[in-house]
C-alpha positions as CSV (number, residue, x, y, z in Angstrom):
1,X,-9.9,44.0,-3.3
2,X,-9.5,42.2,-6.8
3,X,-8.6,38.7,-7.0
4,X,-5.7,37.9,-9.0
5,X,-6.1,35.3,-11.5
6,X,-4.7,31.8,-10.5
7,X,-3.6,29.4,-13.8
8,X,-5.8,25.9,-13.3
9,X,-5.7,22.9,-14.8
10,X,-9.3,22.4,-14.4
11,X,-11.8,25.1,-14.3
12,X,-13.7,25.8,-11.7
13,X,-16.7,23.3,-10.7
14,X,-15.5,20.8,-13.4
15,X,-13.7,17.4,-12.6
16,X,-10.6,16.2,-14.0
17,X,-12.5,13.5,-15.7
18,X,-10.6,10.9,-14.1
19,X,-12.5,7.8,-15.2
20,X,-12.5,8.7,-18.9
21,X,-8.4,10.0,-19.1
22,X,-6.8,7.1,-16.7
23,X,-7.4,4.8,-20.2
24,X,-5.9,7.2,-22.2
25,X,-2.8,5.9,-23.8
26,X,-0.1,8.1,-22.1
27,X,-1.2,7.5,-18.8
28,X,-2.0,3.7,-19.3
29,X,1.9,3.2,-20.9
30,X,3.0,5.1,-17.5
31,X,0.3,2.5,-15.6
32,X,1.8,-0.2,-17.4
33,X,5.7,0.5,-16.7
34,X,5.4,1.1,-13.0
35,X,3.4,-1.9,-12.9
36,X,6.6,-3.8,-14.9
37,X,8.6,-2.2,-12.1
38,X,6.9,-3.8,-9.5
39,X,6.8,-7.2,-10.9
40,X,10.5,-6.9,-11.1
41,X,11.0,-6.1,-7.8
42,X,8.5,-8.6,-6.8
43,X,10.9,-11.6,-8.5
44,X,13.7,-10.5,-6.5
45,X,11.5,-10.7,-3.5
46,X,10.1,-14.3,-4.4
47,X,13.6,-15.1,-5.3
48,X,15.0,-14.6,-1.5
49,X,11.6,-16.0,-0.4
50,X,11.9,-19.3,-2.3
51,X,15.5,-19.9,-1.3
52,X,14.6,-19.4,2.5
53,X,11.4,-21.7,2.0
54,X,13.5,-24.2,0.2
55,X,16.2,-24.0,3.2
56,X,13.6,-24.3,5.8
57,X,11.4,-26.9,4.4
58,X,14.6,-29.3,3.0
59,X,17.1,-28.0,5.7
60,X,15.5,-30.1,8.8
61,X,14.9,-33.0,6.4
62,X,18.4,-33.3,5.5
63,X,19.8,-32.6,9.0
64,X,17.6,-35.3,10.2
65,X,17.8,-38.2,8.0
66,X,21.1,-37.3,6.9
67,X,23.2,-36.1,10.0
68,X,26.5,-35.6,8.1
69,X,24.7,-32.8,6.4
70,X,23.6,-30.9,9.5
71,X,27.0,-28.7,9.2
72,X,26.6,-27.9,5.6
73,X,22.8,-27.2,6.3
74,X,23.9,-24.9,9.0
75,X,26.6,-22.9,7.1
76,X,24.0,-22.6,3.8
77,X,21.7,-21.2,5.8
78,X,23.7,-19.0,7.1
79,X,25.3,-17.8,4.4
80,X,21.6,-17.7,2.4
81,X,20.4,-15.2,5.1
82,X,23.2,-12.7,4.4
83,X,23.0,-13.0,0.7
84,X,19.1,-12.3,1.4
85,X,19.4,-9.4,3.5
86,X,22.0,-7.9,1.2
87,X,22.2,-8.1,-2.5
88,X,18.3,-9.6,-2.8
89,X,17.3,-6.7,-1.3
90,X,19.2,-3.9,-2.5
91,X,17.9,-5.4,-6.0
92,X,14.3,-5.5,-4.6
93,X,15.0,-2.1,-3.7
94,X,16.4,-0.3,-6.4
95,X,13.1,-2.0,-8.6
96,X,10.9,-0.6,-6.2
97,X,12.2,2.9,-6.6
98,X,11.8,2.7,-10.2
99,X,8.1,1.2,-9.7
100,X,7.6,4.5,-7.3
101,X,9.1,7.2,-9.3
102,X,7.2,6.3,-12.3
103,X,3.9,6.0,-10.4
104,X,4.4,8.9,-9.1
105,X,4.5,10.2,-12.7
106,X,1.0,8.1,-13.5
107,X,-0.5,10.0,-10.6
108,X,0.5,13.6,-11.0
109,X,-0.4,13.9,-14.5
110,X,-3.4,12.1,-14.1
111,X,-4.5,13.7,-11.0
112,X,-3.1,17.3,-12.6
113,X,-0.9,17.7,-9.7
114,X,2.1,19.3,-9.5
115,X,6.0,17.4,-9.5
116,X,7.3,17.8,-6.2
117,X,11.0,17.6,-7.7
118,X,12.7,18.4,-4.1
119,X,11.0,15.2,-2.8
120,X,11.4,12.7,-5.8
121,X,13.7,14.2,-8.1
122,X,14.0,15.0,-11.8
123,X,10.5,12.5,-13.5
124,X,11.6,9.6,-15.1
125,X,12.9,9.7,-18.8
126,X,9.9,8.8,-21.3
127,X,12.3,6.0,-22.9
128,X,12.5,4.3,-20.1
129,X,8.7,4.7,-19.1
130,X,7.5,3.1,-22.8
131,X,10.4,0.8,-22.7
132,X,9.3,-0.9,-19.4
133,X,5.5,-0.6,-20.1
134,X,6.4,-2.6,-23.8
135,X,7.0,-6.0,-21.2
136,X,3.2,-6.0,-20.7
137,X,1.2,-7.0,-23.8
138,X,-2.5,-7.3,-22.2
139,X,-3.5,-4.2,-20.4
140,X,-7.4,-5.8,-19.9
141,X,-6.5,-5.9,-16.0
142,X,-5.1,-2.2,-15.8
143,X,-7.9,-0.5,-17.6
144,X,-10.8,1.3,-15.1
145,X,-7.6,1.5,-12.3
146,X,-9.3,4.0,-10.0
147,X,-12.6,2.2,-9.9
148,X,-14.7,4.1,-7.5
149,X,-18.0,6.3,-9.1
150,X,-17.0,10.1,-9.0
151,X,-19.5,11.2,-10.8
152,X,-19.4,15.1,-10.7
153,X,-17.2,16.0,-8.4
154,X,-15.4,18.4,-8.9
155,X,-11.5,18.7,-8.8
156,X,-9.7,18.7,-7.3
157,X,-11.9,16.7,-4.8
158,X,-12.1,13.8,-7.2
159,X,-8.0,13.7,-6.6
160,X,-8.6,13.0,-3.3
161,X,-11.4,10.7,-3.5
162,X,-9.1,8.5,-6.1
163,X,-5.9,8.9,-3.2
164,X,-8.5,7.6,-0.8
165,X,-9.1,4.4,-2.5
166,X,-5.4,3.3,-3.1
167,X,-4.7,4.4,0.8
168,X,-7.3,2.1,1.8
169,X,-6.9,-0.6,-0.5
170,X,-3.3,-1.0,0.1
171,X,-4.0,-0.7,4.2
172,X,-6.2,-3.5,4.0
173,X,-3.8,-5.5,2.2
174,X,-1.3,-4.4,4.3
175,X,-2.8,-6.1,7.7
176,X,-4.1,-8.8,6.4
177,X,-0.6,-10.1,4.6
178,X,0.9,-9.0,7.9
179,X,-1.3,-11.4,9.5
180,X,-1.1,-14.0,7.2
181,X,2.5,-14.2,7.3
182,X,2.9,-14.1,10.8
183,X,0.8,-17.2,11.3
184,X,2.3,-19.2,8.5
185,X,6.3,-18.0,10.4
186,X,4.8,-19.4,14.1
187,X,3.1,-22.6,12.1
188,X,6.3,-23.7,11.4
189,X,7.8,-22.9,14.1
190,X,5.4,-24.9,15.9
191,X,5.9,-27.9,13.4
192,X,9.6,-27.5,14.1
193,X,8.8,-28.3,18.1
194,X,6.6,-31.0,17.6
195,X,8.6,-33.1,15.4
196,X,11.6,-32.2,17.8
197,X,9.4,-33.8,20.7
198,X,8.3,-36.3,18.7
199,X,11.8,-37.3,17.8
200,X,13.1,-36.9,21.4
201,X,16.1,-34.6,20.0
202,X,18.4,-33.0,22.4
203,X,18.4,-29.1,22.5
204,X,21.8,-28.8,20.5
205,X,20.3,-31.4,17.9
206,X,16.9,-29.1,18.0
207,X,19.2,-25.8,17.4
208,X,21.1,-28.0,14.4
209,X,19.1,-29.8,12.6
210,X,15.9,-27.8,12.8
211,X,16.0,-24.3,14.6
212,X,19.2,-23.0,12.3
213,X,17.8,-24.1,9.0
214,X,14.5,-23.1,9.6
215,X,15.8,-19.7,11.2
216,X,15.8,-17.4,8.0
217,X,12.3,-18.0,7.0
218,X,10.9,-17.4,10.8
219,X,13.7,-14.3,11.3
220,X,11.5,-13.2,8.0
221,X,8.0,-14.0,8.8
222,X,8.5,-12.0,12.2
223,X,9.9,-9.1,10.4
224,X,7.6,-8.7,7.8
225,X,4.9,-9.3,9.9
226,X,5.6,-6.5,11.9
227,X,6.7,-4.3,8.6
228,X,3.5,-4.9,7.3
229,X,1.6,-4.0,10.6
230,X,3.4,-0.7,11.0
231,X,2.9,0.4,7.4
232,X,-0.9,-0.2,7.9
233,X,-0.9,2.7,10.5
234,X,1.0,4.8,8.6
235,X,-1.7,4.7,5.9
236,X,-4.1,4.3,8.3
237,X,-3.2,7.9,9.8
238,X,-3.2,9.7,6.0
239,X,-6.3,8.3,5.4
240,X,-8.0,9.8,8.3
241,X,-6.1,12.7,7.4
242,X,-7.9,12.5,4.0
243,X,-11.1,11.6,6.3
244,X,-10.5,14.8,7.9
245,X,-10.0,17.1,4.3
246,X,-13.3,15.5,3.2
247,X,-15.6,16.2,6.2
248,X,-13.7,19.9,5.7
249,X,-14.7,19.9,1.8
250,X,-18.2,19.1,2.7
251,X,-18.6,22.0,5.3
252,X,-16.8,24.2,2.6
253,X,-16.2,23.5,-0.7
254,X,-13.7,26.1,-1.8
255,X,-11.8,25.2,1.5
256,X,-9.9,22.4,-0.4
257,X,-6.9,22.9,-2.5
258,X,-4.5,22.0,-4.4
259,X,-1.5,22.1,-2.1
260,X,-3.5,19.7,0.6
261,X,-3.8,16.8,-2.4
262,X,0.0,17.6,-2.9
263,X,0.8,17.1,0.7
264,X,-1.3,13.8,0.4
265,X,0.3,12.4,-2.8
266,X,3.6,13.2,-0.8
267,X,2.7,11.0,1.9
268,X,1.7,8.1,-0.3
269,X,4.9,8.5,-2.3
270,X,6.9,7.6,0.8
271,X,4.9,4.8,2.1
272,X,5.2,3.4,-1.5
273,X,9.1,4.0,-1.5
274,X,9.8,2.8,1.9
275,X,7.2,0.5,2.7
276,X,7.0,-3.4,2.4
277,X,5.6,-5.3,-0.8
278,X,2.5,-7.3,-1.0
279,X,3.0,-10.2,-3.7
280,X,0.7,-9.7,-6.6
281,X,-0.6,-13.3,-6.0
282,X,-2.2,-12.2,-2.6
283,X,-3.4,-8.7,-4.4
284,X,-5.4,-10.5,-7.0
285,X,-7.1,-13.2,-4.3
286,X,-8.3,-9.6,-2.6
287,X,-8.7,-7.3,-5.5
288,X,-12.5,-8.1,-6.0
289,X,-13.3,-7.6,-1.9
290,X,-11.2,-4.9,-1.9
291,X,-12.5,-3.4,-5.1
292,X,-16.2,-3.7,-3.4
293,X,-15.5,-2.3,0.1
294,X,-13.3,0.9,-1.1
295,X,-16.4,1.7,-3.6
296,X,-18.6,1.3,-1.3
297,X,-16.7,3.4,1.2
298,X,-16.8,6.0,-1.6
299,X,-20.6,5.5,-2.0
300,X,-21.4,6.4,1.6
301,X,-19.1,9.7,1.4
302,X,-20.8,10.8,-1.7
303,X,-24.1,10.5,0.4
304,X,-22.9,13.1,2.8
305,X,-21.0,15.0,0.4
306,X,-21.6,18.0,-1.3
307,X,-24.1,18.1,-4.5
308,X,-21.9,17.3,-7.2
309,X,-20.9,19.9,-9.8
310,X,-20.5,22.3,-6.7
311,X,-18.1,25.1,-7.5
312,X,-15.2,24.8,-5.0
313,X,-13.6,28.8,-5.8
């Protein structure tokens, strides 16, 4: 039986050269405008995150020392938590879907992977990519993005190696902000108590003066908490699912395709669009532990990997 001829973007037993491409200058400028993207929806984020940290630090203050302002505290707050919820987000949101769509459009034509147009639509307009990407003048921190050694693999096996490192990277970073913010929400709720006791407030005066100003940022910390949690083990189970493709590869080489990085890059395209954000602040303090473990996890799947420069059709 003759095999018809299938178009590639990479012929066979050569990588997609990964490392040297991702600095090009087209795919930095896309690397560059989802990253603007992000830092957009990140301000919207830190901006309904200040005012709920301002209202819960200065809210009890007030209501305390000031008793004729407990009312006003109260009814701020109240109102803040809606405005939050609402408008705050739906900004935060549309930014994000922006950030996504264009990352999407980093990935796929660095990766030479298809556009999955039923999924995400018709690819963002290049104006808008090189008009967003021109906000960011020093691109020193976005060079070398997919850090890991591929050495010779092969594609499209070097796609999923690269997919691997951004799934774990971003669960890692997932769990521990989850974590983080979780302890800092019961903190002050347990701050809130002791200066209640310590004050010998009634209940009602507990509820006014502290509880109800305070309420937003706790409401928040529980929330995202749990957010956070939950999109861990969504990107925990793709990347055992990538776990499960590699240990596959290494048994049979040509048994990886195309369509199973596809099905991969859709998965991370909707944890990136519907998933929580971690602020950039708390990605830099990681970025040089989680730089080292996810090249290191790469290291010790390269050892049981295939020789590299093995012909996978």
């Amino acid at each position: 039986m003759t095999r018809t001829p299938v178009s590639r973007p990479v012929p066979d037993g050569e990588s997609a050269r990964i490392k040297q491409r991702q600095d090009q200058p087209e795919h930095l400028q896309r690397l560059l405008a989802y990253s603007r993207y992000y830092q957009v929806a990140h301000r919207w984020r830190r901006a309904r995150a200040l005012g709920t940290f301002v209202l819960a630090a200065a809210g009890p203050i007030l209501a305390l020392f000031i008793p004729a302002t407990s009312e006003i505290v109260a009814a701020i707050s109240a109102g803040w938590l809606v405005l939050g919820r609402t408008l705050l987000t739906w900004m935060e949101q549309r930014s994000t879907l922006d950030a996504v769509r264009v990352h999407e459009l980093y990935d796929t034509k660095l990766f030479h992977l298809p556009w999955n147009a039923a999924l995400v639509g018709r690819s963002p307009v290049p104006d808008d990519v090189a008009a967003a990407a021109r906000h960011i003048k020093d691109d020193t921190d976005y060079r070398d993005w997919y850090s890991i050694d591929l050495g010779g693999t092969p594609w499209p096996a070097d796609v999923l190696l690269c997919q691997r490192q951004s799934m774990v990277w971003s669960r890692r970073d997932h769990r521990a902000y989850g974590t983080t913010v979780l302890i800092a929400g019961v903190s002050w709720f347990v701050i809130g108590l002791v200066v209640a006791l310590a004050r010998d407030l009634s209940l009602a005066d507990y509820l006014i003066k502290i509880f109800l100003p305070s309420a937003p940022a706790f409401l928040d910390s529980l929330d995202l908490a749990r957010l956070h949690w939950h999109h861990a083990t969504a990107r925990q189970q793709v990347e055992n699912k990538i776990h499960d493709l590699w240990q596959a590869y290494v048994s049979q080489p040509a048994g990886l395709t195309i369509t199973d990085c596809r099905e991969i890059q859709d998965s991370a395209y909707l944890l990136r669009r519907d998933g929580p954000r971690v602020p950039n602040i708390f990605y830099k303090l990681r970025r040089a532990t989680s730089e080292a473990s996810t090249k290191a996890g790469t290291a010790a799947l390269h050892a049981d990997g295939p020789d590299p420069g093995t012909t996978t059709h």
